[in-house]
C-alpha positions, 0 to 999 in steps of 0.5 A: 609483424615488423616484415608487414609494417615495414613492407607498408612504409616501403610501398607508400615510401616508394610512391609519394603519390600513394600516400598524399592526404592527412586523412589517407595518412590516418587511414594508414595509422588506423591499419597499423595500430588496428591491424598490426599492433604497432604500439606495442613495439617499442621501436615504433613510438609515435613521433617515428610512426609520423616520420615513417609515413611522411607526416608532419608529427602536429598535424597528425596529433591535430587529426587525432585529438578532433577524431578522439579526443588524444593525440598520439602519445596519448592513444599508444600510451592508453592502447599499451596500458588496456592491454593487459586487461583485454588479455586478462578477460579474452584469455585469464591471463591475469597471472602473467601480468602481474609479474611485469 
């Protein structure tokens, strides 16, 4: 998982021009949280996330609370926390949870 990530931050690293707008920034969250589970990796929290994309942390948390209604703590926090639930339904793996 972490190889692909960090193959998406060197492609938009290596050419600035790949990644210019807000909007082409949250398209590349979207991919990471959606695609890559990416807030679940605890070296990956938010405010990294912006850094690594070239955002400025305030104005992607703007974007997401227009979008959402959360800005990113909140929406890694909340993603992190339905987890065990959508394990529990898609795969009875209640037990396991309740351990952590």
């Amino acid at each position: 998982m972490i190889a692909d990530i960090g193959e998406m931050f060197h492609i938009a690293l290596r050419n600035p021009t790949y990644m210019r707008t807000l909007e082409e920034h949250y398209a590349l969250l979207e991919r990471l949280v959606n695609d890559e589970n990416i807030y679940l990796d605890p070296s990956f929290p938010f405010d990294r996330v912006c850094r690594l994309l070239g955002v400025k942390r305030r104005d992607m948390d703007a974007l997401l609370r227009r979008e959402l209604g959360v800005d990113g703590d909140a929406l890694f926090k909340s993603l992190r926390a339905a987890l065990p639930e959508r394990l529990e339904r898609k795969y009875g793996l209640k037990c396991f949870f309740q351990e952590l």
